[in-house]
C-alpha positions as CSV (number, residue, x, y, z in Angstrom):
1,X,-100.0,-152.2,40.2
2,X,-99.9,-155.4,37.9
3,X,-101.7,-158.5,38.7
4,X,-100.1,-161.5,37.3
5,X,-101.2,-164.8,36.1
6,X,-100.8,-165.9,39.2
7,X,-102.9,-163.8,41.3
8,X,-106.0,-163.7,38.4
9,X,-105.6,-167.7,38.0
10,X,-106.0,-167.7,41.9
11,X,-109.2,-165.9,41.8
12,X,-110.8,-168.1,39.2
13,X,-109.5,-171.1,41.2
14,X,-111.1,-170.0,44.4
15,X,-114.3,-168.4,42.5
16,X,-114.3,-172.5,40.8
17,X,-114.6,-174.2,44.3
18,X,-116.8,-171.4,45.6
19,X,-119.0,-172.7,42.6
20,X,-118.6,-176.1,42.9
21,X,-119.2,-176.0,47.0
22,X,-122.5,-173.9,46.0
23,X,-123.3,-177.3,43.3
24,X,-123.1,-179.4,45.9
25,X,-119.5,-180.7,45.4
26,X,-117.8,-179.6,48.3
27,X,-114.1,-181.2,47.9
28,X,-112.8,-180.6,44.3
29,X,-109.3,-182.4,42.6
30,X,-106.6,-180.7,41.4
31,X,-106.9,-182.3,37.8
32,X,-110.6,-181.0,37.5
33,X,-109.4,-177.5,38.9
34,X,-106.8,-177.7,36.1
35,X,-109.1,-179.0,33.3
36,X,-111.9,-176.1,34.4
37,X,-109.5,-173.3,34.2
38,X,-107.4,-174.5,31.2
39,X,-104.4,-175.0,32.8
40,X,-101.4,-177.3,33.4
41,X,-101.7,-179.5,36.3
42,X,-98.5,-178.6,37.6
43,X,-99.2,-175.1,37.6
44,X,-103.1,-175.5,39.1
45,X,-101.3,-177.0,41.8
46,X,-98.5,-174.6,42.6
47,X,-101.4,-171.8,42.5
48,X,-103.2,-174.2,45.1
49,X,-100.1,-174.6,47.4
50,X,-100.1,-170.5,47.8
51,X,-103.8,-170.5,48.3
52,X,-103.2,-173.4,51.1
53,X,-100.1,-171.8,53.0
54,X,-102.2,-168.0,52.2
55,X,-105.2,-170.0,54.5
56,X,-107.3,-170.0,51.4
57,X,-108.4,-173.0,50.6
58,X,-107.6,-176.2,52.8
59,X,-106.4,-179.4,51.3
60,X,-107.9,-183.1,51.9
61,X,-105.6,-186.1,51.3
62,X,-107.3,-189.3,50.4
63,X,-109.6,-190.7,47.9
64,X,-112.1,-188.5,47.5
65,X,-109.5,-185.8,48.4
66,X,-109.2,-182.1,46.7
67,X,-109.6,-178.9,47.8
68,X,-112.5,-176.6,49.5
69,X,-112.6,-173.1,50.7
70,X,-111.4,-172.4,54.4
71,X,-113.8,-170.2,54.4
72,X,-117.5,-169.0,53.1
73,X,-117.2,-167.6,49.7
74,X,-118.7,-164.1,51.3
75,X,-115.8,-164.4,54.3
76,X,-112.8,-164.3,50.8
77,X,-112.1,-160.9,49.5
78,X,-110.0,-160.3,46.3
79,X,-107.3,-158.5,48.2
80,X,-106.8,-161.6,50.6
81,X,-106.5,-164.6,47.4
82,X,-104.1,-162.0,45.4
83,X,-102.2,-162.1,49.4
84,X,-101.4,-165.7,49.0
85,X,-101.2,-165.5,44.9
86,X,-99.0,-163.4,44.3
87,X,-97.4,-162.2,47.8
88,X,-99.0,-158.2,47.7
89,X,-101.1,-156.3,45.7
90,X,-99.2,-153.4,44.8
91,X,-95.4,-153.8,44.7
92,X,-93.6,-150.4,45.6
93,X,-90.2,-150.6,43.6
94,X,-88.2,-148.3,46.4
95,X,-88.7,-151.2,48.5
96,X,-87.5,-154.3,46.2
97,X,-85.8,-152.6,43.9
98,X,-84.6,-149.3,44.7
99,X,-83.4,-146.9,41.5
100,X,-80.8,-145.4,43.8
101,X,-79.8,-147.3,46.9
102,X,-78.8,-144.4,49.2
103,X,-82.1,-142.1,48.0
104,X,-84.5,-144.9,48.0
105,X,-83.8,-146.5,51.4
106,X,-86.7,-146.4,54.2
107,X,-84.7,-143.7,56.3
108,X,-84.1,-140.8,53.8
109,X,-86.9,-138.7,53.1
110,X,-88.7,-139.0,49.8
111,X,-91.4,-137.1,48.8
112,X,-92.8,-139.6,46.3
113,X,-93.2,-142.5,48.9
114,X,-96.0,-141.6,50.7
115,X,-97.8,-141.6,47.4
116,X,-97.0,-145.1,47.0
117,X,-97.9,-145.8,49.9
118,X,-101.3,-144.1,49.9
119,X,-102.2,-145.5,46.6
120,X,-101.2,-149.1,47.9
121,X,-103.7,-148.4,50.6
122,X,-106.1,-147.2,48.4
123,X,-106.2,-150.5,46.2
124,X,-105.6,-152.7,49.0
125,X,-109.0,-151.1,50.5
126,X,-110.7,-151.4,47.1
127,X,-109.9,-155.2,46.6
128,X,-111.0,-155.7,50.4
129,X,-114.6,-155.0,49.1
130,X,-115.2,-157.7,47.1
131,X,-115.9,-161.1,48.2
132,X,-115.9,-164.5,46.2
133,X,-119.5,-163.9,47.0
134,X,-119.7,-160.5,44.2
135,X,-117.3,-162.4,41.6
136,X,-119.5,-165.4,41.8
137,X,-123.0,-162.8,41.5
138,X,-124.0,-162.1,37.6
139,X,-127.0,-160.4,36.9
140,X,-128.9,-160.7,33.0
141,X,-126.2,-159.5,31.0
142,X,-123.9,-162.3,32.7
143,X,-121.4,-159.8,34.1
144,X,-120.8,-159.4,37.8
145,X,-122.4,-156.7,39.2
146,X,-119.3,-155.0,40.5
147,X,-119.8,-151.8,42.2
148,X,-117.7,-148.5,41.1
149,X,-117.7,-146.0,44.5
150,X,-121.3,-147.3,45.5
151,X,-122.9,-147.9,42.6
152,X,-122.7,-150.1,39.5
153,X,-120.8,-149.0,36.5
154,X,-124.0,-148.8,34.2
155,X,-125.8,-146.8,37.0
156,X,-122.7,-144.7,37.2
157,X,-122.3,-144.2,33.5
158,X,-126.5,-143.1,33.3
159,X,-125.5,-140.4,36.1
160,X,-123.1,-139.4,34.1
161,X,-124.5,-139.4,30.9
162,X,-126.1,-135.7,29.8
163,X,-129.8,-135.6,29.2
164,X,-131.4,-134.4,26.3
């Protein structure tokens, strides 16, 4: 699995207008988008147009035009922005780039591609759980309070942790 500029820059992007929609701005430019994640224009708005075509965010022409959500923050998951980002989530090399064309084709059995395919599932599940709603949520310490298995990492790590 590797998640690529594109796919973290389109999570901060949609995290951004979830934020601004929650300020009260509810149509956001592509320059400003840009500026607030320290990016080119050019590439802000290539990011944009796979979040628009992924169903993402909709665009509004005019002045006064931007980009919103298409949806409420807690209706985005992770796993459907790195969808339109990036084009999957976990890229299994027997299907786009086979080591051996006649062993890695779909209709010779291979022992390790149900693996790939079960982990792909696994992560796809995973990101699925977490809304633009839990990136935008920090707690005290200012990070997100993003659960491991059911509970948060600190919680986890204190359950773990031996007692004296």
């Amino acid at each position: 699995m590797r998640i690529t500029q594109w796919g973290e820059y389109g999570i901060l992007i949609s995290a951004f207008l979830a934020e601004r929609f929650a300020a009260g701005a509810p149509v956001v430019g592509a320059a400003e988008i840009a500026e607030a994640q320290g990016i080119q224009l050019q590439y802000a708005q290539q990011i944009l147009l796979r979040l628009r075509e992924g169903g993402i965010v909709q665009s509004i022409r005019g002045p006064g035009g931007g980009y919103r959500l298409s949806r409420g923050a807690s209706e985005i998951n992770l796993h459907d922005i790195l969808i339109a980002a990036e084009g999957g989530t976990f890229e299994i090399i027997c299907e786009s780039k086979p080591l051996n064309a006649e062993r890695c084709h779909s209709q010779t059995k291979c022992n390790l591609r149900p693996v790939w395919y079960g982990l792909r599932e696994q992560v796809d599940t995973y990101l699925r759980r977490f809304t633009l709603e839990h990136v935008m949520a920090t707690d005290e310490s200012g990070d997100a309070p993003i659960q491991i298995g059911g509970k948060r990492e600190e919680e986890q790590e204190r359950a773990e942790a031996p007692t004296t």
